[in-house]
C-alpha positions in Angstrom: 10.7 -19.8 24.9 12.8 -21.2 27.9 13.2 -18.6 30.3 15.2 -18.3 34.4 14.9 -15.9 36.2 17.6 -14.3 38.6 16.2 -12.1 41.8 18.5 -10.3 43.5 17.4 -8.6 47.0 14.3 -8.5 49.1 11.4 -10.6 49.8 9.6 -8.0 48.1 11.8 -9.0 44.9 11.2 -12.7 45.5 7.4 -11.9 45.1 7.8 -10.0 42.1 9.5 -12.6 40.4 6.8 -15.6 41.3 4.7 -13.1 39.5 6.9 -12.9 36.0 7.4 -16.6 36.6 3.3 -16.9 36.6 2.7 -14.5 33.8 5.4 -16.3 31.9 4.4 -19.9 32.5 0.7 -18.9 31.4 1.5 -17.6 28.5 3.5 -21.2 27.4 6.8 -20.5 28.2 8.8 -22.8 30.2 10.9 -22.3 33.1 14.6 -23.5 33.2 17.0 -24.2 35.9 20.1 -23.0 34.7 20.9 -20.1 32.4 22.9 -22.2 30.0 19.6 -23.3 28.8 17.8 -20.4 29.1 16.1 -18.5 25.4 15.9 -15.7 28.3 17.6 -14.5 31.3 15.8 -11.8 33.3 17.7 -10.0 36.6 15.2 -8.7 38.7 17.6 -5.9 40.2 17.8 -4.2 43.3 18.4 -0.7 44.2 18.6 -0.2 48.2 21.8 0.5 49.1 25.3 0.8 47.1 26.6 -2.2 47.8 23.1 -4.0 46.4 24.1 -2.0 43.2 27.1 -2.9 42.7 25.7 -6.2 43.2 23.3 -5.9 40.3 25.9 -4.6 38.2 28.4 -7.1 38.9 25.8 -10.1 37.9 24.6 -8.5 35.0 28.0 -7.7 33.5 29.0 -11.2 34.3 25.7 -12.3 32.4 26.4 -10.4 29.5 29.8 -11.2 29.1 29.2 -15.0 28.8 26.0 -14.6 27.0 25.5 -17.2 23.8 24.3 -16.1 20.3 20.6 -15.3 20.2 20.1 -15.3 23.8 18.7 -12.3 25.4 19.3 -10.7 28.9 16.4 -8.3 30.6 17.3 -6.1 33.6 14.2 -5.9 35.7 13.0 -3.9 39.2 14.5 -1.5 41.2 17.6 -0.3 39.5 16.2 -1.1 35.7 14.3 2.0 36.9 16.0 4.0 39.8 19.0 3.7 37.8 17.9 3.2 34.5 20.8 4.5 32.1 23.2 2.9 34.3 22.0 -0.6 34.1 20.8 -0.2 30.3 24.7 0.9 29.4 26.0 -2.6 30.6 27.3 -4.6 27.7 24.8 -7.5 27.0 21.8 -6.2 29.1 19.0 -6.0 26.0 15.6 -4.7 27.8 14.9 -3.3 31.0 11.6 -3.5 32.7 11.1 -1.1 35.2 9.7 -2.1 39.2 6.1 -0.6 38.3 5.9 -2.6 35.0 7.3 -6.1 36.2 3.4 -7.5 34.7 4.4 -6.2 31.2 7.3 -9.1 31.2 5.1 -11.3 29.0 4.8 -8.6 26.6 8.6 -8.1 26.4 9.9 -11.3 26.3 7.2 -12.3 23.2 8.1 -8.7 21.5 11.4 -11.0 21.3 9.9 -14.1 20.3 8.4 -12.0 17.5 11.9 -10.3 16.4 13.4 -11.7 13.0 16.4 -12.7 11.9 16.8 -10.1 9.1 15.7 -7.3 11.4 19.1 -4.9 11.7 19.4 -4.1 15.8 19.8 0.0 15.9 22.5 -1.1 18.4 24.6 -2.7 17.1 24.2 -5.9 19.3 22.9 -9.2 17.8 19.3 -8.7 19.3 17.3 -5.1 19.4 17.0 -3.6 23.0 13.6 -4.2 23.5 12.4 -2.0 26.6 9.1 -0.8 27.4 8.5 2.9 27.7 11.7 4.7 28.9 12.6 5.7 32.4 12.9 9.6 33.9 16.1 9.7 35.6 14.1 11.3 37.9 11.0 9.6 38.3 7.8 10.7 40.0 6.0 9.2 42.2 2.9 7.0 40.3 -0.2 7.9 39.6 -3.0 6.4 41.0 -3.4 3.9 37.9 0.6 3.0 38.0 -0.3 -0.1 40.0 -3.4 -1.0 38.2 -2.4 -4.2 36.6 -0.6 -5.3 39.9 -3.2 -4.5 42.1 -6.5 -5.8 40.6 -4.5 -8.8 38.4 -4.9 -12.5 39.6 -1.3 -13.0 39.6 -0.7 -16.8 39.0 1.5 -18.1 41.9 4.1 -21.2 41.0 5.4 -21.6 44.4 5.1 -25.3 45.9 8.0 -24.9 48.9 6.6 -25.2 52.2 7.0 -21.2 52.4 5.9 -18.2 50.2 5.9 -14.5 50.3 2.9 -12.1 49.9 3.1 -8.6 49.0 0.3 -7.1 49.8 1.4 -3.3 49.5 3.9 -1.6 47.0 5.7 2.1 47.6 5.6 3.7 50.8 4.2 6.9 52.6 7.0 7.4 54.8 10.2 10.1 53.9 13.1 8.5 56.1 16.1 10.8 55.2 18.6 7.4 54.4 16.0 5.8 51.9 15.2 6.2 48.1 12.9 3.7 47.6 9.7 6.5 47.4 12.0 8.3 44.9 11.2 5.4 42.9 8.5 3.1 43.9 5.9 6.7 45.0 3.6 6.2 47.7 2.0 3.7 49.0 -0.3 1.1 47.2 -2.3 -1.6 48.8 -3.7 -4.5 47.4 -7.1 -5.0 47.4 -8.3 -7.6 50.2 -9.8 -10.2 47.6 -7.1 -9.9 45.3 -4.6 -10.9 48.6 -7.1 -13.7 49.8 -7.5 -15.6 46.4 -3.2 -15.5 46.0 -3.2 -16.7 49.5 -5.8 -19.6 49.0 -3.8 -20.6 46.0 -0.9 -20.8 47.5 -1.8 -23.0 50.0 -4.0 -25.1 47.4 -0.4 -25.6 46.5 0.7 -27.2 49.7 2.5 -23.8 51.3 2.0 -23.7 54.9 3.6 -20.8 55.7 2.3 -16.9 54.7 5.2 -14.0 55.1 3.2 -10.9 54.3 5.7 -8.0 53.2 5.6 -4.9 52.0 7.7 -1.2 52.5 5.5 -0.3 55.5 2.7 -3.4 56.6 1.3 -1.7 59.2 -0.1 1.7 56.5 -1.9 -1.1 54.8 -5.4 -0.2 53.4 -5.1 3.3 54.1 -5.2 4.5 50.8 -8.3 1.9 50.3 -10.0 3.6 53.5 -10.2 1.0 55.3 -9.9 1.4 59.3 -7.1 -0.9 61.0 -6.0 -2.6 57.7 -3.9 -5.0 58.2 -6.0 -6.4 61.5 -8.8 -6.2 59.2 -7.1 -8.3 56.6 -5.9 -10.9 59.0 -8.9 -11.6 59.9 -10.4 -12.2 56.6 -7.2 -14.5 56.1 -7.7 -16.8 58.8 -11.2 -16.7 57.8 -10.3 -18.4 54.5 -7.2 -20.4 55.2 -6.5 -23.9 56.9 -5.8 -23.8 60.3 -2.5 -25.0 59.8 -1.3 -23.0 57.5 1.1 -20.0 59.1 0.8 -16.2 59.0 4.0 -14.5 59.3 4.3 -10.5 59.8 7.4 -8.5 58.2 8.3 -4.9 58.0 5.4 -4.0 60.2 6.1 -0.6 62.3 5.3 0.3 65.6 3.6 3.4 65.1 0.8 1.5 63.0 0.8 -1.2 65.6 -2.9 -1.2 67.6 -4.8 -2.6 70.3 -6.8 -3.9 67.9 -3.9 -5.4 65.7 -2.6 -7.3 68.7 -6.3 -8.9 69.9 -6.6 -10.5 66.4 -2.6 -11.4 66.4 -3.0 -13.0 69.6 -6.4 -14.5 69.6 -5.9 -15.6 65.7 -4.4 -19.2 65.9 -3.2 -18.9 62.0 -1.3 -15.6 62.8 2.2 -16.4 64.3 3.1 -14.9 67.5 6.1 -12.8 65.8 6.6 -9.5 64.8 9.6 -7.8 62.8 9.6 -3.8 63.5 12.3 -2.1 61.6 12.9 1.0 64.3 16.4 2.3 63.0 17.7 4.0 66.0 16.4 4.5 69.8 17.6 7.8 70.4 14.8 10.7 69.7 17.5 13.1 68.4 18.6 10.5 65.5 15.4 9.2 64.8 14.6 13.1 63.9 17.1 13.4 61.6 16.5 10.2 60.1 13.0 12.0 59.7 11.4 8.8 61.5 9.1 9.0 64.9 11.0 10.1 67.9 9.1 8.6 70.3 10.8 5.8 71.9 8.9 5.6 75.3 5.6 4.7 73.1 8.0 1.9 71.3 8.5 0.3 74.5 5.3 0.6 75.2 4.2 -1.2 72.1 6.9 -3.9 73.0 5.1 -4.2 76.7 1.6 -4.7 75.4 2.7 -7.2 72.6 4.4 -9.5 75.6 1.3 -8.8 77.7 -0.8 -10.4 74.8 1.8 -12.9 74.0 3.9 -13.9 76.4 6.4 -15.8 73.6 6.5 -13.8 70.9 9.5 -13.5 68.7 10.5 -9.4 68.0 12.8 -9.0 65.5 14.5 -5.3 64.5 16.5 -3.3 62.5 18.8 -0.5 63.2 21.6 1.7 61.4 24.7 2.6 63.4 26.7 5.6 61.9 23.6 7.6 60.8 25.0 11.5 60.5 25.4 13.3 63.7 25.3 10.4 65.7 27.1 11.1 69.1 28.9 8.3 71.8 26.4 9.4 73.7 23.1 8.5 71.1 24.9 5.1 70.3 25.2 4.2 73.8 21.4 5.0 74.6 20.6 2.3 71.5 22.9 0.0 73.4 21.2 0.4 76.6 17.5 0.0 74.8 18.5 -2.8 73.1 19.5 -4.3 76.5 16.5 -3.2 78.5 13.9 -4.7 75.5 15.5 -8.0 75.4 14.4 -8.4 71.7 15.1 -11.9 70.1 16.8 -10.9 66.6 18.2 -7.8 65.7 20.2 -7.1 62.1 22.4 -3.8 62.1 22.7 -1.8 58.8 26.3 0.2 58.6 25.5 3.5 57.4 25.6 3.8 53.5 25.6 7.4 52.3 23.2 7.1 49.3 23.0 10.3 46.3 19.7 11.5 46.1 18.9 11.0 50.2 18.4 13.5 52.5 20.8 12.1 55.3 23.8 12.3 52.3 23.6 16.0 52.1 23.5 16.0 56.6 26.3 17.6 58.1 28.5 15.1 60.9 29.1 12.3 58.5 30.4 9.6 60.7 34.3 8.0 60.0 33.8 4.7 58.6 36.1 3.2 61.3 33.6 4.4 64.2 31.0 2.9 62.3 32.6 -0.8 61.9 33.4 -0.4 65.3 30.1 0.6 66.9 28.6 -2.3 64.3 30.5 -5.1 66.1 29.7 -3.7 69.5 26.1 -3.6 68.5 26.1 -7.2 67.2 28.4 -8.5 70.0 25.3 -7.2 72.7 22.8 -8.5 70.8 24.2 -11.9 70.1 24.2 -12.7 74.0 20.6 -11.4 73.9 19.9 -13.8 71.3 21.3 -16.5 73.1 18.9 -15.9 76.5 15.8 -15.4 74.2 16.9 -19.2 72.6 18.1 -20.8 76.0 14.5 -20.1 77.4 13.0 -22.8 75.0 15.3 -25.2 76.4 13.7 -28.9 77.6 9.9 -27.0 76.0 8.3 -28.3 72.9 7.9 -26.1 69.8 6.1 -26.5 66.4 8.6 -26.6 63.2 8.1 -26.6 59.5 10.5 -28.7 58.2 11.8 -27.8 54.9 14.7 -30.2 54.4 16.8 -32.8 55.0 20.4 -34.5 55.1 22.7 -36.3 57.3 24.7 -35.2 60.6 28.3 -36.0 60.4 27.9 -38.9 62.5 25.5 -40.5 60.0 22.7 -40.1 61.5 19.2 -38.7 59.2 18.6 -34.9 60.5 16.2 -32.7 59.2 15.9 -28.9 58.6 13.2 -26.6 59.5 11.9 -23.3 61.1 9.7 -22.2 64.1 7.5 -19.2 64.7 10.5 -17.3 66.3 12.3 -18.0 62.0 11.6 -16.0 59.3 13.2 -16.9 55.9 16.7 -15.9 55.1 16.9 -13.2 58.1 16.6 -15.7 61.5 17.8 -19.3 63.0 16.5 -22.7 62.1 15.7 -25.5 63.9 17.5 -28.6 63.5 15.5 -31.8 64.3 17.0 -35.4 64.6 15.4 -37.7 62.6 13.3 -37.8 59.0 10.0 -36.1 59.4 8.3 -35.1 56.5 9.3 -32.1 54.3 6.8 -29.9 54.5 5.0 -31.0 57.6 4.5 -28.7 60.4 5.9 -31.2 63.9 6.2 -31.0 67.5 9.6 -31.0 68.4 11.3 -31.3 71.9 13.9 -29.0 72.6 17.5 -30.3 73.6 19.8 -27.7 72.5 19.5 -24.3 72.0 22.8 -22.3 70.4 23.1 -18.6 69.7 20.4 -18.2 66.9 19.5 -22.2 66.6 17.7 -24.8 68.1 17.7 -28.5 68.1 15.4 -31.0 69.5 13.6 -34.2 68.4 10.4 -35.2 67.6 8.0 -35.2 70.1 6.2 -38.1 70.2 3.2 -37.0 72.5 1.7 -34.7 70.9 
């Protein structure tokens, strides 16, 4: 059976589908490039905001429609099971796998292999809608066997790019008024630690040299597993088992569950990159308590202080949400004036998405959608000045870079692609060096130029 798989959203996604891709390719079936020649198309959807699922729906309607005879279309994650009726009503979508069952796609897709030509589909459609176990349209959260599989399963990892994701958490403890994702995903559940450190020594058996650990909230990790200061107590057992050059990169990670301890191994841990992405939503304590998320700001910048302390040049990276309900002139202006005292290197803004089901949607003070664009490009046009300081410092200074590509500058010349520690995948800058190092190499590079979000440099040649 010839299979491709589609992943729409998060990193989180991304890891999911290495996972069906593993499961899949173990079980003999092959992986295709393109959908034409594809037995099986699965859509790992995603749920997070509107405009993701109208996303989803968009793709799979498009999929359906052009769908050949005999070839079948799965809906997968988030929205196969946040939104379950919705995605299994668009015409051509035959199976839906829900985000806690995502292991079971080897069982689905041979429960197809298995289906006969003189079987009559209930539905009307040329194959039977295959899904597993059907979805509450108001889920619970999971029991504490939901994750079983996930958690305990040696998940065969495919990935041979220079970079992978690790997920080494699912669900999440927090209630922020503006998310569903525990509506759907329950609380939180953490991979076991020699579950995380045999993916992560296969993955870089497999030549990756660079780690992202994600998941909904890194920082809670182990907590349900009892184990004191999880994720320092993971990174240590990481480095303990991985090359020296391969990179540890931390996502999600808030700044409530970052501690002392946490930053010692972060900055005395050569493997861990000096980097840190802490989705804090808002600065002002009167927003952050309707968005039912810690208030405490003054501790925030205190977390900031003692991470430059430890590290002089560590990269911060953040998220906030401008419109939130209720929010003043007055609170907007005191996230404008945080933003500009913490200096922070990257910094994505979410414009406020009312979403059914969330607390903030039923919030009295629901913000025009003018004021919000508005405030969103003064937010970005602060922070993109910011951005340029934080890059300019690295001017005529030497920085490592994992180069994951390369082409040819306009003027002919051979110029490679690659990232530093201040780049995470997909969300940061790149590095641009002259020249042809080797893809998948980590080099010294001497910095020449330094743009907004980008760098560029050359090889260094005395290292």
């Amino acid at each position: 059976m010839k299979y491709h798989i589609v992943t729409l959203g998060c990193p989180k996604n991304a890891v999911d589908s290495e996972g069906m891709d593993g499961i899949l390719a173990g079980d003999g079936h092959t992986q295709v490039s393109g959908i034409d020649d594809a037995d099986v198309i699965i859509v790992n959807t995603c749920s997070f905001i509107a405009a993701a699922r109208d996303e989803t729906l968009s793709v799979l309607g498009e999929l359906g429609a052009q769908k050949r005879t005999g070839q079948r279309l799965i809906a997968a994650g988030c929205m196969a099971q946040s939104h379950a009726a919705l995605v299994s009503g668009v015409d051509g979508v035959d199976g839906t796998l829900s985000t806690q069952q995502w292991m079971r796609i080897g069982e689905l897709v041979g429960q197809g292999q298995r289906t006969t030509n003189d079987e009559r589909p209930k539905n009307g459609r040329d194959i039977p809608v295959i899904g597993l176990e059907p979805v509450s349209s108001n889920p619970q959260p999971p029991t504490p066997n939901s994750y079983a599989d996930w958690r305990t399963a040696q998940i065969r990892r495919t990935r041979s790019a220079p970079s992978a994701y690790l997920k080494i958490s699912d669900g999440c403890n927090l209630r922020c008024a503006f998310c569903t994702i525990p509506s759907f995903k329950g609380d939180m559940a953490s991979k076991p630690v020699g579950g995380i450190l045999a993916e992560a020594q296969e993955l870089a058996s497999r030549g990756v040299r660079e780690i992202v650990l994600v998941a909904q909230h890194l920082t809670d990790y182990g907590r349900d597993l009892k184990i004191t200061d999880g994720l320092a107590t993971l990174l240590n057992e990481l480095c303990q088992v991985l090359p020296e050059n391969v990179w540890l990169r931390l996502m999600y990670a808030y700044p409530h569950g970052i501690s002392e301890r946490l930053i010692q191994v972060m900055a005395e841990r050569r493997q861990v990159l000096p980097y840190l992405d802490m989705p804090l939503q808002h600065a002002h304590p009167d927003t952050l308590r309707r968005m039912r998320r810690p208030p405490d700001t003054d501790r925030t910048r205190g977390v900031i202080r003692d991470l430059r302390a430890a590290m002089p040049d560590i990269a911060m990276r953040s998220t906030f949400i401008v419109g939130f309900p209720g929010e003043t002139s007055a609170e907007f202006k005191e996230l404008l004036a945080f933003l500009d005292e913490v200096r922070l290197d990257r910094v994505g803004a979410f414009r406020y998405s009312q979403e059914p089901g969330t607390h903030a949607a039923t919030l009295a003070g629901q913000v025009r959608p003018q004021v919000i664009e508005k405030r969103w490009h003064e937010l970005m046009q602060l922070q993109q000045g910011i951005s340029r300081e934080r890059s300019q410092r690295w001017l005529g200074r030497t920085i490592d870079v994992l180069v994951e590509g390369r082409g040819i500058a306009d003027d002919g010349r051979p110029l490679a692609l690659g990232r530093s520690f201040r780049d995470a995948p997909e969300v940061d800058g790149q590095v641009f060096v002259w020249g042809e190092p080797p893809i998948g190499e980590i080099v010294t590079v001497h910095v020449t130029q330094a743009t907004d979000y980008d760098l560029w440099g050359e090889v260094n040649v005395e290292r």
